[in-house]
C-alpha positions as CSV (number, residue, x, y, z in Angstrom):
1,X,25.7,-16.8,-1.6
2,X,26.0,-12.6,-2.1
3,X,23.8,-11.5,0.8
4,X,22.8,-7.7,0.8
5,X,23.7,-5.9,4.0
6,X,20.3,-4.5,5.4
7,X,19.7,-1.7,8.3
8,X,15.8,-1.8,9.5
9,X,15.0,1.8,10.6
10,X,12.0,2.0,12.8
11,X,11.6,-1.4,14.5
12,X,7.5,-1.2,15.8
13,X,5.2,-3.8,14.4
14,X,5.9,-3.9,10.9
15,X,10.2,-3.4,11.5
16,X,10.3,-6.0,13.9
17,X,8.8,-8.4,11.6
18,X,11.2,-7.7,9.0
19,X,14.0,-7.9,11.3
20,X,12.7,-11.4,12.8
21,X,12.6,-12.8,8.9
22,X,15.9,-11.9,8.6
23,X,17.7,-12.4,11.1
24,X,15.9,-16.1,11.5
25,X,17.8,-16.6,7.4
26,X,14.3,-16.5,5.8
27,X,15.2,-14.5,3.5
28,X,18.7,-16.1,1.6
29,X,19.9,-13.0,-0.5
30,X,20.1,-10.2,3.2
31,X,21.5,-10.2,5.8
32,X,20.7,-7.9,8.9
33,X,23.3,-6.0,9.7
34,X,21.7,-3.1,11.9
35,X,18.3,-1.7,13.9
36,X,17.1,1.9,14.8
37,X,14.8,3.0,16.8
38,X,14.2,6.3,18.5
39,X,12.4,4.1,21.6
40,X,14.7,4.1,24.3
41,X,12.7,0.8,25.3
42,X,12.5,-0.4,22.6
43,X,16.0,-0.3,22.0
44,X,16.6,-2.3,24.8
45,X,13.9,-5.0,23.5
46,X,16.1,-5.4,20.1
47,X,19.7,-5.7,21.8
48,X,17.8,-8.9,23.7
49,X,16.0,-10.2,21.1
50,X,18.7,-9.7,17.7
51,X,22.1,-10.6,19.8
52,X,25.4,-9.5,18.0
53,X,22.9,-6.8,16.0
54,X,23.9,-3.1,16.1
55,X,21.2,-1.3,17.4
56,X,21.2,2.8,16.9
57,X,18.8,5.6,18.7
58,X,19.7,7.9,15.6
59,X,18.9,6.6,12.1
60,X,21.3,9.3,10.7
61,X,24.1,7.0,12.5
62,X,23.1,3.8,10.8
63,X,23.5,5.3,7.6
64,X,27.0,6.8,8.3
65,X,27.7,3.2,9.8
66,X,29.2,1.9,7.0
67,X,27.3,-1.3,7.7
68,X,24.6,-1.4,5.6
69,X,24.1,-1.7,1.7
70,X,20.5,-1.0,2.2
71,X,17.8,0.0,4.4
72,X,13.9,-0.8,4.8
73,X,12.0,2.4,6.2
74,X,9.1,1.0,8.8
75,X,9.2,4.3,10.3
76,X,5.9,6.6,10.9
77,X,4.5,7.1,7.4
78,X,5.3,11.0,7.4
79,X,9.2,10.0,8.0
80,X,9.4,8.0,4.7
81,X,10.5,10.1,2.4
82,X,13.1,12.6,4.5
83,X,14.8,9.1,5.7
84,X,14.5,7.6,2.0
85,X,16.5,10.6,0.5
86,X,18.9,10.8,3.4
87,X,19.7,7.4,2.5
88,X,20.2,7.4,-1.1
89,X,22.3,10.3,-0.5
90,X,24.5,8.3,1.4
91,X,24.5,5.5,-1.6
92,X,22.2,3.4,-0.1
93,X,19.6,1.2,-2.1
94,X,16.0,2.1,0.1
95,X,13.0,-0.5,0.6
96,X,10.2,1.5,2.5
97,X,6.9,0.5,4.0
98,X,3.6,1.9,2.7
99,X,2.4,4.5,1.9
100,X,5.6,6.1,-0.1
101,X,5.0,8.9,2.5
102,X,1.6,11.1,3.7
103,X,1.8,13.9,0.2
104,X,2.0,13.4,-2.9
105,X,4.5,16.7,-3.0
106,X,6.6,14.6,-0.8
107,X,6.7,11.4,-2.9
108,X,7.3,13.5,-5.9
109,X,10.6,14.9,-4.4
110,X,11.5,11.4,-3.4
111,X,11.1,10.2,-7.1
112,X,13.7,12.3,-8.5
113,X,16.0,11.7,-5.9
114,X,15.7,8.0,-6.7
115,X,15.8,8.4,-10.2
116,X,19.0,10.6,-10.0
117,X,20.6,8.4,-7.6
118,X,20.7,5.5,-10.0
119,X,20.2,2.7,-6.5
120,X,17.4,0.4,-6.2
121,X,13.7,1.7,-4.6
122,X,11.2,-0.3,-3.9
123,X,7.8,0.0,-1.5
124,X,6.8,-2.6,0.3
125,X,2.8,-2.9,-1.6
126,X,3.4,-7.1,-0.9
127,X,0.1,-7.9,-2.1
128,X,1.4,-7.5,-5.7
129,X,2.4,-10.9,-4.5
130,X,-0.9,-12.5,-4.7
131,X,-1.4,-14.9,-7.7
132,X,-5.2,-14.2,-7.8
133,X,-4.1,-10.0,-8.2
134,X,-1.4,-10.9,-11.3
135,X,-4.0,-12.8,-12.8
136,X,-6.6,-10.2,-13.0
137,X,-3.9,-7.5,-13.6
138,X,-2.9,-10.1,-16.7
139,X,-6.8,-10.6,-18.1
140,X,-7.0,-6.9,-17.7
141,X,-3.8,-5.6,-19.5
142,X,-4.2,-8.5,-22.3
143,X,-7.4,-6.9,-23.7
144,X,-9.7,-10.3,-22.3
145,X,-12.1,-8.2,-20.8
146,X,-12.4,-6.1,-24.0
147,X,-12.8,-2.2,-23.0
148,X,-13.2,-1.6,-19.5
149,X,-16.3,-0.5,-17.8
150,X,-16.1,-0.2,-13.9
151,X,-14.8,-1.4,-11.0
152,X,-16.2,-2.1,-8.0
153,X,-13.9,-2.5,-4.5
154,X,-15.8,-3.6,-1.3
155,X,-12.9,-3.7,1.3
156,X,-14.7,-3.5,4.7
157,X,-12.5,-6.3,6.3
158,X,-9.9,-4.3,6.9
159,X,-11.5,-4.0,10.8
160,X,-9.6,-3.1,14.2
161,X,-10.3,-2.3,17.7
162,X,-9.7,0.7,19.7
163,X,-6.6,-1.7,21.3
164,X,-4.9,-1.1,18.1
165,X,-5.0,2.5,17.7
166,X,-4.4,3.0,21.2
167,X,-1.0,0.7,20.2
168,X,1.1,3.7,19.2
169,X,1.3,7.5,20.1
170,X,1.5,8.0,16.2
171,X,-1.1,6.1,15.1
172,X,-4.6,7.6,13.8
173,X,-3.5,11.3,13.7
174,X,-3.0,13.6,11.7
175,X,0.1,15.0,13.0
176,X,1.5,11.1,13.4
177,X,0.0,9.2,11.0
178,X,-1.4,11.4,8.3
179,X,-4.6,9.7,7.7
180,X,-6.4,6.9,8.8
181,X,-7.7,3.8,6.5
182,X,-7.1,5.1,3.1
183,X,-3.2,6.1,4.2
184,X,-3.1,2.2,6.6
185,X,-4.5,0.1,5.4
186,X,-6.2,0.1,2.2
187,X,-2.9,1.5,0.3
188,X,-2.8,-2.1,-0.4
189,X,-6.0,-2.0,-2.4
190,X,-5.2,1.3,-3.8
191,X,-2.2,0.6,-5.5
192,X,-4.0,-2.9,-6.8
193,X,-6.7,-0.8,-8.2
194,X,-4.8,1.2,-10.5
195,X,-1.9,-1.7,-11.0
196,X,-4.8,-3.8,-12.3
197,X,-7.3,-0.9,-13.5
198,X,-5.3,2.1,-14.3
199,X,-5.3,5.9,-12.9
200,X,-8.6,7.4,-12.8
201,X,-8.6,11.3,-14.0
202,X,-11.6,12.2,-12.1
203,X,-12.6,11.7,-8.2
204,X,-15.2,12.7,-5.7
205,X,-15.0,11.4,-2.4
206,X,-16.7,11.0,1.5
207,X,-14.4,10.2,3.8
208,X,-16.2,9.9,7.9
209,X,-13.9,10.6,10.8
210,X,-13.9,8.7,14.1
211,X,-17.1,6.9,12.7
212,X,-16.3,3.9,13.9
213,X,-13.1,4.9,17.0
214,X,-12.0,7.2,19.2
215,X,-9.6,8.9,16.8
216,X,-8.9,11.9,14.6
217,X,-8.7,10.8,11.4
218,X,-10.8,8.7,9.3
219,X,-12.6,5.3,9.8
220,X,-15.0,5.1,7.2
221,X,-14.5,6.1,2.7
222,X,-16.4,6.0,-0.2
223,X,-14.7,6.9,-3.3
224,X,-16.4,7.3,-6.7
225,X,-14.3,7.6,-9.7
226,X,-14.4,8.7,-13.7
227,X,-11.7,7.8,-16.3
228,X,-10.7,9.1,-19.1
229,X,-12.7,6.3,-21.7
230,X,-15.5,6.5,-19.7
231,X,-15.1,3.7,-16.7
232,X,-15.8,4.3,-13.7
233,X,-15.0,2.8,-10.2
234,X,-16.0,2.7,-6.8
235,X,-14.3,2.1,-3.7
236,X,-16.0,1.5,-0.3
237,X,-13.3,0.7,3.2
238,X,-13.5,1.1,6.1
239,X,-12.0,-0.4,9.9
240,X,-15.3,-0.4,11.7
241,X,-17.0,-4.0,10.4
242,X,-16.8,-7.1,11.4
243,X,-17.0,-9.6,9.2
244,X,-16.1,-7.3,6.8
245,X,-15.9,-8.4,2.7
246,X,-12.9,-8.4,0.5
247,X,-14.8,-8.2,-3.0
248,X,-13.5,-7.0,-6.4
249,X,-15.7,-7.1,-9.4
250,X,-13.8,-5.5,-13.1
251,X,-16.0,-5.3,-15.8
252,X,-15.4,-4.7,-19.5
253,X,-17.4,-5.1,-22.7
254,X,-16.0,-8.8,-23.1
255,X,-17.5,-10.4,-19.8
256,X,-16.0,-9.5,-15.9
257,X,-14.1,-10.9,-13.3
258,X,-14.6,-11.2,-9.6
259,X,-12.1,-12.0,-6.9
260,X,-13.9,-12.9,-3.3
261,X,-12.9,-16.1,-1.1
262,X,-9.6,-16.5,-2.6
263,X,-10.9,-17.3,-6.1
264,X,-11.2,-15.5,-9.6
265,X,-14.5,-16.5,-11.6
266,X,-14.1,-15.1,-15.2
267,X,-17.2,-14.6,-17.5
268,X,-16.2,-14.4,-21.0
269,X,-18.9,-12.8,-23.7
270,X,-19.1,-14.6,-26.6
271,X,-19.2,-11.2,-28.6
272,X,-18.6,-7.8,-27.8
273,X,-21.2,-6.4,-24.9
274,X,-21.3,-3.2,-27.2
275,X,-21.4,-4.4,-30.9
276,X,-24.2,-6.5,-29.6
277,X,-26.5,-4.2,-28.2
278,X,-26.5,-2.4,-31.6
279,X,-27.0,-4.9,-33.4
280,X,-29.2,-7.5,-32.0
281,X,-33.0,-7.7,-32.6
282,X,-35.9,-8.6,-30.6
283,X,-35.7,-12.1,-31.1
284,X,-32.3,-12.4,-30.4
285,X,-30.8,-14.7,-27.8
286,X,-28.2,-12.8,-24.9
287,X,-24.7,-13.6,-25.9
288,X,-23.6,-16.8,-25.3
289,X,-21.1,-17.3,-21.8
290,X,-18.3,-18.7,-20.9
291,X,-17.0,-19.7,-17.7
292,X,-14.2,-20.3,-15.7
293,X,-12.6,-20.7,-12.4
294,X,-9.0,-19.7,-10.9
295,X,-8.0,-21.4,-6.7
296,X,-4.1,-20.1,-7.2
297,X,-2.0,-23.4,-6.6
298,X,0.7,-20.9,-4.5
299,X,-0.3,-18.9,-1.4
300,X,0.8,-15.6,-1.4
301,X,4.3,-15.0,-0.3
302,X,3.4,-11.2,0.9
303,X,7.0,-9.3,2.6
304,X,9.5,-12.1,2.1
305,X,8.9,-11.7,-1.7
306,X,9.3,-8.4,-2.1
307,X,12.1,-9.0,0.5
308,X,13.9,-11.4,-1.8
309,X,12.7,-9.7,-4.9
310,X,14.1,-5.8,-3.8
311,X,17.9,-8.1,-3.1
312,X,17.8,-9.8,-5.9
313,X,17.6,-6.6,-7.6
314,X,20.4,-5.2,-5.6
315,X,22.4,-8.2,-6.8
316,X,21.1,-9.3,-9.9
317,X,19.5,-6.4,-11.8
318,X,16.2,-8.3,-11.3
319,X,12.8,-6.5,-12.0
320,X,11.3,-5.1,-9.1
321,X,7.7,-6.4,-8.7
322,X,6.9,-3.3,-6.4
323,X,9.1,0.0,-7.6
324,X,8.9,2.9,-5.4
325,X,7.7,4.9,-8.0
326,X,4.9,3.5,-7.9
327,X,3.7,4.8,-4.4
328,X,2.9,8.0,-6.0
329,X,-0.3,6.2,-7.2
330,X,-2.1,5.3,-5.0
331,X,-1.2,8.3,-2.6
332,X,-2.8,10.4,-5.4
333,X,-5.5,8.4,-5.0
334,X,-5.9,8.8,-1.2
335,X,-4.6,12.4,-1.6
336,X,-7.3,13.3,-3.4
337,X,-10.0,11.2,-2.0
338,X,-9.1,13.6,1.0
339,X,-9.1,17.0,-0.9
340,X,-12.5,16.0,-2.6
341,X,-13.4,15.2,0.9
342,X,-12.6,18.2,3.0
343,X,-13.8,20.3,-0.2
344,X,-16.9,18.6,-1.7
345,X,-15.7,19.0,-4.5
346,X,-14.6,17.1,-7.9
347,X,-10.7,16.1,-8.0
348,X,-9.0,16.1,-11.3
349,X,-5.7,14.1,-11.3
350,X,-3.4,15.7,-11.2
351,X,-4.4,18.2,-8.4
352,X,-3.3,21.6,-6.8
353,X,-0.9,19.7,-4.3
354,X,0.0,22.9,-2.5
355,X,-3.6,23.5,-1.6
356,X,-3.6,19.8,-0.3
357,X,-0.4,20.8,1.9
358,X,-1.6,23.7,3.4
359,X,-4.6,22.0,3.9
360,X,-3.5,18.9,5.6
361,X,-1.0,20.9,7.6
362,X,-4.2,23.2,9.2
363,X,-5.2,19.8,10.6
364,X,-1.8,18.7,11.6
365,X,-1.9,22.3,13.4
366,X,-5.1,22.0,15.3
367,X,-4.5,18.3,16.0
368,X,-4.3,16.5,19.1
369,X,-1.0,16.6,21.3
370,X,-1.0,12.3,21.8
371,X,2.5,11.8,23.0
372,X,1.2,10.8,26.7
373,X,-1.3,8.7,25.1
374,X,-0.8,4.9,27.2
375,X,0.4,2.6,24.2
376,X,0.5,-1.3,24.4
377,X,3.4,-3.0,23.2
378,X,2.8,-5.2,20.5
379,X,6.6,-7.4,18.7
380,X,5.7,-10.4,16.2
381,X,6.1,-11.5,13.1
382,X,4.2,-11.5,10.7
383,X,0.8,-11.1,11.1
384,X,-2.6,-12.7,9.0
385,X,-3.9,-9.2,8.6
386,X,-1.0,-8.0,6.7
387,X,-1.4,-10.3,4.1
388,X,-4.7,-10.6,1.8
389,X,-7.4,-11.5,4.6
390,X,-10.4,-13.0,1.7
């Protein structure tokens, strides 16, 4: 079988993982080929643990390797897009992590590199993978619910402790990290909500810092936002709960659907919520209702899909379920969640990304030196709270 020849740059948590899943054969269409990491510890792990696998300090020397016929980015979110275009300039295909990078400026630029490159981009947004999320992204698109009214996101189970902050020198600043739970976590969510839902035009936002955690960026964000028909949705996250919920409730004129506990109840109106309201009288009975139940039969197959699904494109042509364009999304999104935010102000999509920039990099300025912060080393695969925690 063709295998695709695959370099992992940036081999922390989420790169190690990867590695481990290919390098065990889990995924039949790659093959790893070579590691980088700029740990000189780390390093040292990866010759012991990956035996026979190149392992490189400088990324730029995996891509000059002539090993590799693509690489997946788990680097430090602000590192994905300057290693992505690197790479496709050196006629690499490019699989990054979430988010596509910190700005939306910087995703941009990344966009029309891939686009001009002609290779295969994908982003690593493996909840796509869910059957319960195509479902609801198929009732949605096919008209089922009629015209759209709101959604309603309660993610509040995204939690974690201090330990895991404290896990990397990178993590939960701005100069590092770029962000905190809209720009770690909940990307996720945020790309789901506008796969399944569609870009809002409109969004005001609160977004706490160190609410929760001993950290820079933010913990705690409630997003409210307006499109262009008239919907609205709203978004609540945060890392500080525990038990959290995982609840996600779209409405439209012909019933709603709500995904909690790994299921999908559908209510389906007889008639149109709006045609009735006009029209019926006093002595009219509500609508009649119809209801049904969806347990997906297959569990979500998270990374190694979008794994197997980015090769096979690379070999096959095959439709990628996750497309790197897409990353600009959701980073809008989160982008300007964070302007309305540090503004309180309205955000029209699109917004004034150089005010963003300068913005963010006042904060990235005046930002806590952590490079001597004590980090605890953390290698696995992978993990239950990467994957859809209901």
């Amino acid at each position: 079988m063709e295998k695709v020849k695959t370099g992992i740059i940036g081999v922390g948590n989420m790169g190690y993982a990867h590695a481990k899943a290919l390098f065990n054969g889990e995924i039949d269409t790659m093959q790893l080929c070579a590691l980088c990491d700029t740990d000189e510890k780390r390093r040292e792990v990866l010759k012991a643990d990956f035996p026979g696998i190149p392992v490189f300090e400088n990324y730029g020397q995996l891509l000059e390797s002539g090993l590799c016929d693509a690489v997946v980015i788990a680097t430090p979110h602000r590192f994905h897009s300057l290693i992505a275009c690197e790479a496709l300039d050196a006629g690499l295909h490019v699989l990054t992590e979430k988010p596509e990078d910190v700005t939306v400026s910087a995703a941009r630029a990344l966009n029309e590199k891939a686009k001009e490159s002609g290779l295969v981009f994908g982003i690593m947004f493996n909840q796509r993978t869910n059957p319960l999320f195509a479902r609801a992204r198929e009732i949605v698109k096919s008209g089922a619910l009629g015209a759209p009214k709101r959604l309603v996101w309660i993610i509040t189970n995204w939690y974690r402790t201090q330990a895991y902050y404290d896990s990397g020198t990178w993590r939960a600043t701005w100069k590092g990290e770029g962000g905190g739970v809209l720009l770690n976590q909940a990307p996720h969510n945020l790309d789901l909500w506008q796969w399944i839902f569609g870009m809002p035009q409109k969004i005001r936002a609160v977004c706490e810092t160190a609410k929760y955690h001993n950290i820079e960026v933010e913990d705690d964000a409630a997003i409210y936002a307006e499109y262009a028909n008239g919907a609205t949705a709203v978004f609540l996250t945060t890392t500080g709960e525990y038990p959290g919920t995982n609840r996600l409730e779209i409405s439209g004129d012909l019933g709603k659907i709500v995904l909690e506990d790994g299921k999908l109840k559908h209510w389906k109106l007889s008639v149109h919520e709006r045609d009735y309201c006009f029209s019926a009288s006093l002595a009219d009975k509500k609508p009649d209702v119809e209801y049904e139940e969806y347990i997906a039969e297959a569990s979500e197959e998270a990374h190694r899909a979008i794994l197997r699904n980015f090769s096979r494109a690379v070999l096959y042509g095959e439709e990628l379920l996750a497309p790197g364009y897409d990353g600009i999304n959701e980073l809008s999104i989160s982008n300007a969640a964070y302007l309305s935010s540090w503004t309180g102000e309205a955000v029209t999509l699109p917004f004034d990304t150089e005010k963003f920039d300068a913005l963010l990099e006042e904060k990235r300025r005046t930002g806590k030196d952590m490079s001597d912060k004590k980090t605890q080393e953390e290698k696995s695969g992978y993990k239950k709270r990467w994957d859809v925690n209901w």
